[in-house]
ZANUVEX-341246 format. One line per 10 residues: number of its first residue (from 0); for each residue x negated, y, z negated of N, C-alpha, C. Coordinates in nm, 4 decimals. Layout:
<semars>
NUM) X/Y/Z/X/Y/Z/X/Y/Z; ...
</semars>
This chain:
<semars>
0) -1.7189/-0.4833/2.0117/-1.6589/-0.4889/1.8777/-1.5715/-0.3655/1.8572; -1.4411/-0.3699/1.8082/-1.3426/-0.2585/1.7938/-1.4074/-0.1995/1.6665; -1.4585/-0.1244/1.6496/-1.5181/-0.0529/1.5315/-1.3864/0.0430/1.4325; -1.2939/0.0777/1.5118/-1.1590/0.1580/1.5128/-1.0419/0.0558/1.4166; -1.1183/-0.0617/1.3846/-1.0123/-0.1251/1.2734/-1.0860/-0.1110/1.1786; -1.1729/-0.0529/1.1396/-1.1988/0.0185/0.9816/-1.2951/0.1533/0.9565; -1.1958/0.2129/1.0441/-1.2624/0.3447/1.0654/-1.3826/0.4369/0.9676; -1.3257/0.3880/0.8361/-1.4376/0.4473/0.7347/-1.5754/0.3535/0.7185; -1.5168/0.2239/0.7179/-1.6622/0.1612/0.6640/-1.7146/0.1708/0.8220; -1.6592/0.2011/0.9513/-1.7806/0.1817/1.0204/-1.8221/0.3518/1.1301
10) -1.7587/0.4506/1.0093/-1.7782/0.5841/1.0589/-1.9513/0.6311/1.0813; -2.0259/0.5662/1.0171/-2.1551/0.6088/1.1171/-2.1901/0.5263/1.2640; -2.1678/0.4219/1.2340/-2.1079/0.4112/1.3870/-2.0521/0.4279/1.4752; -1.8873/0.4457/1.4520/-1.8811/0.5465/1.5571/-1.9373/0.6560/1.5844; -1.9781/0.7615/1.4792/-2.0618/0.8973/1.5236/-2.1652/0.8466/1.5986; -2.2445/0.7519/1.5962/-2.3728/0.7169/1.6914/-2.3141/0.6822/1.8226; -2.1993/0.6204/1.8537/-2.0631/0.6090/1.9869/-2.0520/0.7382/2.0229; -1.9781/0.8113/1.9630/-1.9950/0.9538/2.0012/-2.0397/1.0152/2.0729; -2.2056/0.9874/2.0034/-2.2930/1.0808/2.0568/-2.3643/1.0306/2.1880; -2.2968/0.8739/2.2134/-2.3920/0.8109/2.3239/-2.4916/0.7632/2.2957
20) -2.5257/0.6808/2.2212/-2.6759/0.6534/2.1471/-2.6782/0.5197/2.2300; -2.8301/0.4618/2.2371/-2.7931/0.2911/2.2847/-2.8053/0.2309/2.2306; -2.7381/0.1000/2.2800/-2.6560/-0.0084/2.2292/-2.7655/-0.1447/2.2218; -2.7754/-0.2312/2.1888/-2.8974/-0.3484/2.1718/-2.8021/-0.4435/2.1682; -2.7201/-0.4696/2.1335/-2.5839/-0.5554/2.1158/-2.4846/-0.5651/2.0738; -2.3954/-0.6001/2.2087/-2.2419/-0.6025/2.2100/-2.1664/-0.7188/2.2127; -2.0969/-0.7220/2.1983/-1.9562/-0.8490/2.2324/-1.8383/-0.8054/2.1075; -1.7856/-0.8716/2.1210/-1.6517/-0.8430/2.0450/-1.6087/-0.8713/1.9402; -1.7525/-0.9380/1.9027/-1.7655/-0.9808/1.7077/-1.8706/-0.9013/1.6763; -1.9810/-0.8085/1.7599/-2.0920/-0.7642/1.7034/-2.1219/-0.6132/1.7726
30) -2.2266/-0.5759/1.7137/-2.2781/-0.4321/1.7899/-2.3786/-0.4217/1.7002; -2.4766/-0.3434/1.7886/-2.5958/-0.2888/1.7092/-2.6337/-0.1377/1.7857; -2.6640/-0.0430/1.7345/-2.6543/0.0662/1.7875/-2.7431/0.1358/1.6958; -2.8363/0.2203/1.8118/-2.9765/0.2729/1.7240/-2.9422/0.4501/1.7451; -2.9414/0.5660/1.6365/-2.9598/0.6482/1.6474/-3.1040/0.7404/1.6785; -3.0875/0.7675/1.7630/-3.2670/0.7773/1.8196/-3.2627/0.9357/1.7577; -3.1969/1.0136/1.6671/-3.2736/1.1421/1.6091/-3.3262/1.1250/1.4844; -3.3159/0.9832/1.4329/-3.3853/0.9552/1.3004/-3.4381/0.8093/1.3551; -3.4316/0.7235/1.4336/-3.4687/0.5786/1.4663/-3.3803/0.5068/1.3336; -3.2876/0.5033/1.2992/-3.2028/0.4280/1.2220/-3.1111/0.3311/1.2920
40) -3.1232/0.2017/1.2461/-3.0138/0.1082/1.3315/-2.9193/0.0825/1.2453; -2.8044/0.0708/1.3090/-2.6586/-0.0003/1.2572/-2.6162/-0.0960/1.3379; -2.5759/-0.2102/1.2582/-2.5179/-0.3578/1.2835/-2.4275/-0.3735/1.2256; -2.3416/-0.4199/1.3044/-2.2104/-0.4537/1.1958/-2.1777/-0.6630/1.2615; -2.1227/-0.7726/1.2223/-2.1019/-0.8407/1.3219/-1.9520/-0.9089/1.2003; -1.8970/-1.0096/1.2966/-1.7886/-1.0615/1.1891/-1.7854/-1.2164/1.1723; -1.8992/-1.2502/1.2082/-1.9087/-1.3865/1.2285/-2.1260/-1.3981/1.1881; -2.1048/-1.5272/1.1708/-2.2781/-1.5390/1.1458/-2.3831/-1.5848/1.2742; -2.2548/-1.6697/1.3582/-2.3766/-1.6877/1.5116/-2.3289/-1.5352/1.5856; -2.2447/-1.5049/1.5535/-2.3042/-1.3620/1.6221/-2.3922/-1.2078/1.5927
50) -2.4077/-1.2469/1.4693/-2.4927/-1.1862/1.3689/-2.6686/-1.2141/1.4186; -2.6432/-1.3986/1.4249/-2.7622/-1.4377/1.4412/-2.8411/-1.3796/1.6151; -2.7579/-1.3792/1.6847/-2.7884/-1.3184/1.8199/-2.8558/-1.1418/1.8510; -2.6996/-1.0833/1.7726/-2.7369/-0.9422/1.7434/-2.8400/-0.9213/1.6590; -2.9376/-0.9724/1.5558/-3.0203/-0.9516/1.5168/-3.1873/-1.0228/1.6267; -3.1440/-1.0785/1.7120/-3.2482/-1.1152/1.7802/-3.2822/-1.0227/1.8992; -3.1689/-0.9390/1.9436/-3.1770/-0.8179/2.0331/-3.2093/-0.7070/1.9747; -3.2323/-0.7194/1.7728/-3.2666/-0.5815/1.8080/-3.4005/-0.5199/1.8130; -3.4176/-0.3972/1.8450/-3.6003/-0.3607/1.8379/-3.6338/-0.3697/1.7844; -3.8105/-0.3737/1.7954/-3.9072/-0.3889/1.6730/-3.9239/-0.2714/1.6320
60) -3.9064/-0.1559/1.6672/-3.9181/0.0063/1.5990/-3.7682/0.0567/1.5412; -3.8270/0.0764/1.4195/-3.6695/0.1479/1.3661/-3.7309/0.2076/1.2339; -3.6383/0.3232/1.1789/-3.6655/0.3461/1.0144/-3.6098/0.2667/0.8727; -3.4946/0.2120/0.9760/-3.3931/0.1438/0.8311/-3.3221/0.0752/0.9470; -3.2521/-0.0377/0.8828/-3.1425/-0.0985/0.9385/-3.0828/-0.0980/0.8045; -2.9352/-0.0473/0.8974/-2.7882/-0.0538/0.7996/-2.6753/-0.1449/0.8157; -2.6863/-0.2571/0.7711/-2.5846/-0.3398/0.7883/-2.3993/-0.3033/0.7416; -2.2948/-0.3820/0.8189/-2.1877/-0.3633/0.7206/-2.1165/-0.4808/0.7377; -2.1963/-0.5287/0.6945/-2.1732/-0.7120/0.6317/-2.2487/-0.7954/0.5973; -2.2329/-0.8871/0.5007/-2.4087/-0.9719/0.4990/-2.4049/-1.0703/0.5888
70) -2.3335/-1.1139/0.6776/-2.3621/-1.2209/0.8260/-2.5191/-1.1998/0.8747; -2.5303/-1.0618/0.8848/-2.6745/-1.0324/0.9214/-2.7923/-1.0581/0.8179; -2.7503/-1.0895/0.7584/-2.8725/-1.0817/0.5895/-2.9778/-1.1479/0.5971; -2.9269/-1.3176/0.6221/-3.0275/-1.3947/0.6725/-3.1252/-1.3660/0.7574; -3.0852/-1.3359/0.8690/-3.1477/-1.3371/1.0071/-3.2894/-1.1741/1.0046; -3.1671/-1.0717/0.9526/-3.2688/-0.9866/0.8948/-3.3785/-0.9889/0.8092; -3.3523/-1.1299/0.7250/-3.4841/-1.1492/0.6168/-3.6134/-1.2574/0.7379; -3.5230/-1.2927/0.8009/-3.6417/-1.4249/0.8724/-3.6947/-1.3557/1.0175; -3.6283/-1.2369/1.0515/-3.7150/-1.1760/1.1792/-3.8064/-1.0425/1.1309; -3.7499/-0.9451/1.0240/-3.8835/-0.8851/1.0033/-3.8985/-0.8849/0.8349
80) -3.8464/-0.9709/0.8015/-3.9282/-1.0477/0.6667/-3.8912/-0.8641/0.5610; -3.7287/-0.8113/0.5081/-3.7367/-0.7127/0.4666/-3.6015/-0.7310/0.4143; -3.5296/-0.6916/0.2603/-3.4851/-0.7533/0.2011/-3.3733/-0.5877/0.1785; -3.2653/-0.6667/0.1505/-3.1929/-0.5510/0.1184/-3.1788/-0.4484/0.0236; -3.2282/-0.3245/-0.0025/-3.2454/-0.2390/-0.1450/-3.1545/-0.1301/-0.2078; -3.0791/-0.1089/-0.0979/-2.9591/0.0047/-0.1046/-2.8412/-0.0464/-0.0614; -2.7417/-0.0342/-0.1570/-2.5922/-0.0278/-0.1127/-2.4953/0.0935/-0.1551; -2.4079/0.1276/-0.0414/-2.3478/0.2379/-0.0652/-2.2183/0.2106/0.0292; -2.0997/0.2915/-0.0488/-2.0059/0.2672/-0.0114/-1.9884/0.3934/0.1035; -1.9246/0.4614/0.1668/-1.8635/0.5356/0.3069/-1.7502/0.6192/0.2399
90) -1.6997/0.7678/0.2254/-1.6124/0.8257/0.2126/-1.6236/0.8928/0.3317; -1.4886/0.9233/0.3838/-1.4595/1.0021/0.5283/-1.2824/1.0919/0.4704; -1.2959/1.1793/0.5211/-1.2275/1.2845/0.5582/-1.1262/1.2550/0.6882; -1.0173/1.2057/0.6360/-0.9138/1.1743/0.7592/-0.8028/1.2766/0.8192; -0.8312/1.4060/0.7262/-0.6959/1.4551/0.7841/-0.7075/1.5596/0.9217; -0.6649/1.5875/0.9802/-0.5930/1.6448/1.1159/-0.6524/1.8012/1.1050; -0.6352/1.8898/0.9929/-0.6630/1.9857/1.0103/-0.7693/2.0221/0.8788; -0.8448/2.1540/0.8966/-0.9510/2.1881/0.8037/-0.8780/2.2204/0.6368; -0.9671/2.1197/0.5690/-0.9205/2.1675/0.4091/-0.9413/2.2762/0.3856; -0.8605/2.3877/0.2991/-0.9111/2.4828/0.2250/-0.9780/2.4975/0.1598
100) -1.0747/2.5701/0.1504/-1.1755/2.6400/0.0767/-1.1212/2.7105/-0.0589; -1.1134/2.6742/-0.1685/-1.0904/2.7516/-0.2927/-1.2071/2.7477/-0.3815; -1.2663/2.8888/-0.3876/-1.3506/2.9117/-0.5141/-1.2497/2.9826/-0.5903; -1.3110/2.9693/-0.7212/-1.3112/3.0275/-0.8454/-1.3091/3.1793/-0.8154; -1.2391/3.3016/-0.8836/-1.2953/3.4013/-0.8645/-1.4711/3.4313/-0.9487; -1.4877/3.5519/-0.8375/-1.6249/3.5662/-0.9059/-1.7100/3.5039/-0.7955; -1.6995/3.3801/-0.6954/-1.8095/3.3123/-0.6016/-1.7961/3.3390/-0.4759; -1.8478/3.3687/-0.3689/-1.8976/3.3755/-0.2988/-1.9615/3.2387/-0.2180; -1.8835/3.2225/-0.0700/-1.9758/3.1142/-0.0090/-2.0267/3.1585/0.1383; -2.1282/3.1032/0.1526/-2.2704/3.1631/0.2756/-2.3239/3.0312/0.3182
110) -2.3616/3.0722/0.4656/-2.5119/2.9700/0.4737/-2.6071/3.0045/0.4662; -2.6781/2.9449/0.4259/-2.8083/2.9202/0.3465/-2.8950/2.9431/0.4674; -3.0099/3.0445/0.4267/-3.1349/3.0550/0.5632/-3.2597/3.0087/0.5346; -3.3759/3.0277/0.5573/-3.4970/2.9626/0.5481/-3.5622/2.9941/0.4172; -3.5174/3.1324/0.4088/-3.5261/3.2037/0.2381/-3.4884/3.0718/0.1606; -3.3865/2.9861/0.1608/-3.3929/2.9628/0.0640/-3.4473/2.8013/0.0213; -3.5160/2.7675/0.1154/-3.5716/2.6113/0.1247/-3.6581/2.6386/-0.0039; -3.7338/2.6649/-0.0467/-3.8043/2.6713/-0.1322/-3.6979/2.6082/-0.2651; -3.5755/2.6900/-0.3136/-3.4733/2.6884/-0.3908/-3.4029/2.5519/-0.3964; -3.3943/2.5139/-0.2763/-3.3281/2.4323/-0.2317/-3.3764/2.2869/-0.2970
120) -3.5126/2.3052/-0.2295/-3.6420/2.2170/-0.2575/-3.6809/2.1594/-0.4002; -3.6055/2.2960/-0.4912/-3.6490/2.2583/-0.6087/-3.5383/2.2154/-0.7341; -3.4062/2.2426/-0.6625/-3.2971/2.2067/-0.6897/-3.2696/2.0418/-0.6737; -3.2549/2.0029/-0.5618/-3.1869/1.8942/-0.5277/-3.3075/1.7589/-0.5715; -3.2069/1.6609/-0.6510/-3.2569/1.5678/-0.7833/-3.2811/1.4580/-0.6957; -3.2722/1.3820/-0.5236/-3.2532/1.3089/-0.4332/-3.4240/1.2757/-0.3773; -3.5126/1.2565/-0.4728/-3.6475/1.1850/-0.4497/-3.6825/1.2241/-0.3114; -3.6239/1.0726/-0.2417/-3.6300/1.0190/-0.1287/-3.6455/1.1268/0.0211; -3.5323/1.2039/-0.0184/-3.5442/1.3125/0.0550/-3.5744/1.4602/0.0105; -3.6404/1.4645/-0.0332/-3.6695/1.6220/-0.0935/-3.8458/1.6520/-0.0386
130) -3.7897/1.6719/0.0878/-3.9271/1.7102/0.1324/-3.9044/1.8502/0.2637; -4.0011/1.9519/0.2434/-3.9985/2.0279/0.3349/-3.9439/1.9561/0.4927; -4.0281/1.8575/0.5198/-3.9817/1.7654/0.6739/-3.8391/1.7270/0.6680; -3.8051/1.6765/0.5605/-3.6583/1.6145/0.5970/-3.5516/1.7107/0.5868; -3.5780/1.8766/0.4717/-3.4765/1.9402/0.4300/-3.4887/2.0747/0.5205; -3.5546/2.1207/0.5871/-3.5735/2.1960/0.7184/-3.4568/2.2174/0.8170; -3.5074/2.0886/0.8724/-3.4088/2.0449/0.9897/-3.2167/2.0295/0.9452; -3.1808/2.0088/0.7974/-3.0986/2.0245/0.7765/-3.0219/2.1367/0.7460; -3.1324/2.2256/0.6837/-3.1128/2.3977/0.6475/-3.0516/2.4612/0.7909; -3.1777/2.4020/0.8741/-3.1369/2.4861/1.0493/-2.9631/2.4189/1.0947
140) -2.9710/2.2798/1.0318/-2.8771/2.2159/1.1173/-2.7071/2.3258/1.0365; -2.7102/2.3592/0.9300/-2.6320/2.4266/0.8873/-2.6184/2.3769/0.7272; -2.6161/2.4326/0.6185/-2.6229/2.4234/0.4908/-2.5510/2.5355/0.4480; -2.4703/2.5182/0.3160/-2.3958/2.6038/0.2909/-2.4038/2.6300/0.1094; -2.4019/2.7332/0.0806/-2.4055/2.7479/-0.0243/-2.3103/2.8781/-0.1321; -2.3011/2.8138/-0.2448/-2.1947/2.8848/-0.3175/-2.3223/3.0122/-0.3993; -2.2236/3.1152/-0.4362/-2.3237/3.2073/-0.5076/-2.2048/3.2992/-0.6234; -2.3063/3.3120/-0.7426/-2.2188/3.4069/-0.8246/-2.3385/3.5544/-0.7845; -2.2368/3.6310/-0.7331/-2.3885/3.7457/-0.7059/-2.4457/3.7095/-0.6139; -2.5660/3.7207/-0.6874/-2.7036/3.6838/-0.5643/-2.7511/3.5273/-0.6101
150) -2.7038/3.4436/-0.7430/-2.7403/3.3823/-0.7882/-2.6887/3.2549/-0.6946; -2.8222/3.0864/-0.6639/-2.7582/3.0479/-0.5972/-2.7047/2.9714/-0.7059; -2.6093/2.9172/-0.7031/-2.5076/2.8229/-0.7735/-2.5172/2.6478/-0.7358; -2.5408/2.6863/-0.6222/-2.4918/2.4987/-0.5593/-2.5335/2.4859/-0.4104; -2.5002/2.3845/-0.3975/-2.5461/2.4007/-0.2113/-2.4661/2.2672/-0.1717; -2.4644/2.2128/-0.0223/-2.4275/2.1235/0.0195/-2.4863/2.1671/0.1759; -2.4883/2.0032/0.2529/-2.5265/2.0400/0.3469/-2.5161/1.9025/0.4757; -2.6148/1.8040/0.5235/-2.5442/1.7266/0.6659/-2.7140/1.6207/0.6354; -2.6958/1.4956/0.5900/-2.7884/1.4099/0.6655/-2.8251/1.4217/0.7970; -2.9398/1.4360/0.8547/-2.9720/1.4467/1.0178/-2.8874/1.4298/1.1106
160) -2.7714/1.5265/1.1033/-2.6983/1.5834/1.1594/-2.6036/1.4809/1.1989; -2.5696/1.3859/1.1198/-2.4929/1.3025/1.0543/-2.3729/1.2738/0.9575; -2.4432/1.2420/0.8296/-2.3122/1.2217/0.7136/-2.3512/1.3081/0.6219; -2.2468/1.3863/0.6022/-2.2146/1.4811/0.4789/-2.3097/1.4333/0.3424; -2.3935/1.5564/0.2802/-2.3885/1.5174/0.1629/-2.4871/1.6877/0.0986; -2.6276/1.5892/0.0954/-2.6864/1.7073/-0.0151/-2.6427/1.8032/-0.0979; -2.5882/1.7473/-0.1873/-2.4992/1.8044/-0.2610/-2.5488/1.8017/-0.4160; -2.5268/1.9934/-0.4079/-2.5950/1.9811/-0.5902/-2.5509/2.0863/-0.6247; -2.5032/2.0648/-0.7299/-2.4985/2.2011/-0.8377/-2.5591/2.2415/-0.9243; -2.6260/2.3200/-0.9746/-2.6914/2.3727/-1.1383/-2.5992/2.3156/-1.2156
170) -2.6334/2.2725/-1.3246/-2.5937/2.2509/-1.4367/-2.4809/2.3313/-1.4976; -2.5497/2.4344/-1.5234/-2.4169/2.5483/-1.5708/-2.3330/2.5534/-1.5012; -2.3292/2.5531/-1.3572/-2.2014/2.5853/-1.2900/-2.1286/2.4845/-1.2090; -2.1218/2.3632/-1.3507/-2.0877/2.2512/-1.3169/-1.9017/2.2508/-1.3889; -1.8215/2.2061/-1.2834/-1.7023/2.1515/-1.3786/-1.6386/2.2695/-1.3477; -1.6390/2.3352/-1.2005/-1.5513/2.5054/-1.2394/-1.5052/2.4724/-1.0453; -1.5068/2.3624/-1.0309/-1.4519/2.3275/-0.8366/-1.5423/2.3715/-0.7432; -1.6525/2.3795/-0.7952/-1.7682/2.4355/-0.6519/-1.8017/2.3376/-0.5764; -1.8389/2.2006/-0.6393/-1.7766/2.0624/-0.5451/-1.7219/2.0736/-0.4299; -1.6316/2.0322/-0.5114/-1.5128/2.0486/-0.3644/-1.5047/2.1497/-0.3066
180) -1.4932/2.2442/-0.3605/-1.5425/2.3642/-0.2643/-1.6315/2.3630/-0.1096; -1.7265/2.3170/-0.1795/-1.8546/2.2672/-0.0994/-1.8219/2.1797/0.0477; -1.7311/2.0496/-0.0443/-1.7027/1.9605/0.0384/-1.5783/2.0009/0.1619; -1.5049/2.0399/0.1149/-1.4188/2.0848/0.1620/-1.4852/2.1994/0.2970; -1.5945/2.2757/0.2557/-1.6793/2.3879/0.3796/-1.7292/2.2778/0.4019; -1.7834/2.1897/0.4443/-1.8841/2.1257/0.5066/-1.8470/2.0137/0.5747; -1.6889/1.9922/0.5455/-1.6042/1.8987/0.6371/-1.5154/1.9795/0.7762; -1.5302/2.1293/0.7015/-1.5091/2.2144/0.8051/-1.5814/2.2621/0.9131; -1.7199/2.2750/0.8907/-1.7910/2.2828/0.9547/-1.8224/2.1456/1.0952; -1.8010/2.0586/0.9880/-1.8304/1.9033/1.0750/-1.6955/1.8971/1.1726
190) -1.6150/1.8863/1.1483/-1.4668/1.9320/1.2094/-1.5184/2.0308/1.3354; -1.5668/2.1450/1.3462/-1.5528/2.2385/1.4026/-1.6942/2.1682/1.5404; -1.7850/2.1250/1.5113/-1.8487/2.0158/1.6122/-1.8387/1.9069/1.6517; -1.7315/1.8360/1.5868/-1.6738/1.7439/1.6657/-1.7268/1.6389/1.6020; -1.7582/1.6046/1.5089/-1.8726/1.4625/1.4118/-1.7648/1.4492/1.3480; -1.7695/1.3080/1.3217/-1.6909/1.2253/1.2281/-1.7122/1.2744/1.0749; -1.6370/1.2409/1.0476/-1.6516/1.3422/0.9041/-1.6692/1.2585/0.7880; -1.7877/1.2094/0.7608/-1.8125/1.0458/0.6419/-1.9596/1.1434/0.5876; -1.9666/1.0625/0.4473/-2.0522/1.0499/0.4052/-2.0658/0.9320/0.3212; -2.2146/0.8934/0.2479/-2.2688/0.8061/0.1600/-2.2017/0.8395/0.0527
200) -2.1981/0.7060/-0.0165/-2.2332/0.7027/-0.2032/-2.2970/0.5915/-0.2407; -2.3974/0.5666/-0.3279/-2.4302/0.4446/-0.3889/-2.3638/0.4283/-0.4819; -2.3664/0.3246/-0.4530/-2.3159/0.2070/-0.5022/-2.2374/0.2301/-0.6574; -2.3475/0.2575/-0.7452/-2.3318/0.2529/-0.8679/-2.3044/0.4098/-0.9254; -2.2640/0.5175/-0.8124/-2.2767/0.6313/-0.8447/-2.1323/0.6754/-0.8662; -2.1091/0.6262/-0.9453/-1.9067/0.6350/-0.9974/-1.8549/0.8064/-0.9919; -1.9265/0.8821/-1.0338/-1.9206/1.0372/-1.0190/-1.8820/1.0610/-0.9244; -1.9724/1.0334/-0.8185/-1.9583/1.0755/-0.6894/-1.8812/1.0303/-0.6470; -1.8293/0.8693/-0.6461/-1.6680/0.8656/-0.5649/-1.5652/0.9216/-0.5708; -1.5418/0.9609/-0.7318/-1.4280/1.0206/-0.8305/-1.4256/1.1597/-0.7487
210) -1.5613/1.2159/-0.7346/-1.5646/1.3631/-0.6591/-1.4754/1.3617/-0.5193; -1.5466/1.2502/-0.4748/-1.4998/1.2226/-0.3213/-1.3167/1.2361/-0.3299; -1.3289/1.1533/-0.3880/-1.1887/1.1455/-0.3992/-1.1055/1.2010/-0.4353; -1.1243/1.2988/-0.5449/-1.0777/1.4242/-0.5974/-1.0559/1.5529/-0.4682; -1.1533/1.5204/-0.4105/-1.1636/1.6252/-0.2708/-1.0589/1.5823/-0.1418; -1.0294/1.4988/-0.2035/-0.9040/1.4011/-0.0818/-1.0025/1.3011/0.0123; -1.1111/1.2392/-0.0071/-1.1707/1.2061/0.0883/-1.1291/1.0372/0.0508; -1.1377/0.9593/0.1755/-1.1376/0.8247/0.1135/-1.2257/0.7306/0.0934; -1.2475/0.6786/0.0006/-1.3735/0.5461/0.0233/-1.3555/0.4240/0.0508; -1.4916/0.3732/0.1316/-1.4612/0.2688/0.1839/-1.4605/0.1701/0.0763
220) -1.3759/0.0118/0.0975/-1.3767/-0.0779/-0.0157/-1.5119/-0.1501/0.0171; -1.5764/-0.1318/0.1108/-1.6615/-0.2659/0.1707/-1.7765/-0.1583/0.1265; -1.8843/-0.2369/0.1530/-2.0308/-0.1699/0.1285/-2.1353/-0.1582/0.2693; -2.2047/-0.0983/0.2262/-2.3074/-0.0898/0.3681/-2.4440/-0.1704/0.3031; -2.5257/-0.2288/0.4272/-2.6275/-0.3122/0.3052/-2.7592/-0.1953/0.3547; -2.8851/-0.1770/0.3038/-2.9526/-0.1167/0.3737/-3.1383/-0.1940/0.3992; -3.1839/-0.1888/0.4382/-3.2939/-0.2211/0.4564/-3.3749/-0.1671/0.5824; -3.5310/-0.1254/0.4404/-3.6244/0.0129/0.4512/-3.7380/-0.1298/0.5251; -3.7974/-0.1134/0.6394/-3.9361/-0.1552/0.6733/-4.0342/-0.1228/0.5559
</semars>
């Protein structure tokens, strides 16, 4: 499957191409491809008997399957009986060279060390992931953060060494470009290792595209489907 005719909606896939991850199924309407540093699968297919195939190759161990089409929907509900609960659209970072970094005077930007997981921990509003186990490995993987002083301000940082995001600001030091700021360091960073440069939004999270997009990033029109075992 040419994944390279919609480069954004199927940018976590290619990063799992990238990196060499394996493949469960191919042909030229389908792919399924498992990232083995989180066990997450991605399927994409463009047709429904080839949907129906690629979902019969894939493993019985995984954390999530991420669809990016509903061809697979069916087949995913009748082989492990698990229904779709998350949709989110794909923003990626297309341009050639690293965005600039502009703070505000007065801020200061750093990465963030083990000092500050605790902070971090108690900052970021994201349920699902706000756990010492999941926000660790991202701190080490590289996290970056804005500061007035010593004060932290905001942070941003890398899904399992993946798609851009963790992204938060305090309240107060909301509405002054530390955002983009953020985004803008952390597409640089991704740039500078060689990862495709995408992140998530749900669905219904209109803020966050407007951000995205404000930052020059583009979003995808299509959706990703998701489904949790």
């Amino acid at each position: 499957m040419d994944l390279k005719k919609n480069i954004v909606l199927y940018a976590d896939m290619l990063e799992c191409k990238r990196k060499n991850q394996p493949i469960y199924y191919e042909d030229e309407h389908a792919l399924c491809i498992q990232d083995t540093y989180n066990q997450m699968l991605y399927c994409a297919s463009d047709n429904k008997k080839s949907a129906k195939r690629m979902v019969g190759a894939m493993p019985e161990s995984f954390s999530m399957i991420v669809a990016h089409d509903m061809y697979t929907d069916q087949y995913i509900k009748e082989r492990f009986h698990i229904a779709c609960t998350l949709e989110c659209y794909h923003s990626m970072y297309i341009g050639k060279e690293k965005p600039v970094v502009i703070l505000p005077e007065g801020y200061t930007m750093r990465l963030l060390d083990e000092q500050y997981l605790p902070e971090v921990m108690s900052l970021y509003s994201m349920e699902d992931c706000n756990d010492e186990a999941y926000l660790r490995p991202c701190l080490e993987d590289g996290m970056a953060g804005v500061f007035q002083d010593d004060i932290l301000c905001g942070f941003m940082g890398v899904h399992e060494k993946s798609s851009m995001g963790i992204l938060e600001i305090k309240p107060e030091y909301r509405r002054q470009g530390l955002a983009v700021a953020l985004i803008h360091q952390i597409v640089g960073m991704q740039m500078e290792r060689g990862r495709i440069l995408y992140g998530e939004i749900v669905k219904d999270n209109i803020a966050s595209i407007k951000l995205q997009e404000k930052a020059g990033l583009v979003v995808s029109k299509e959706l990703t489907y998701w489904y949790f075992p």
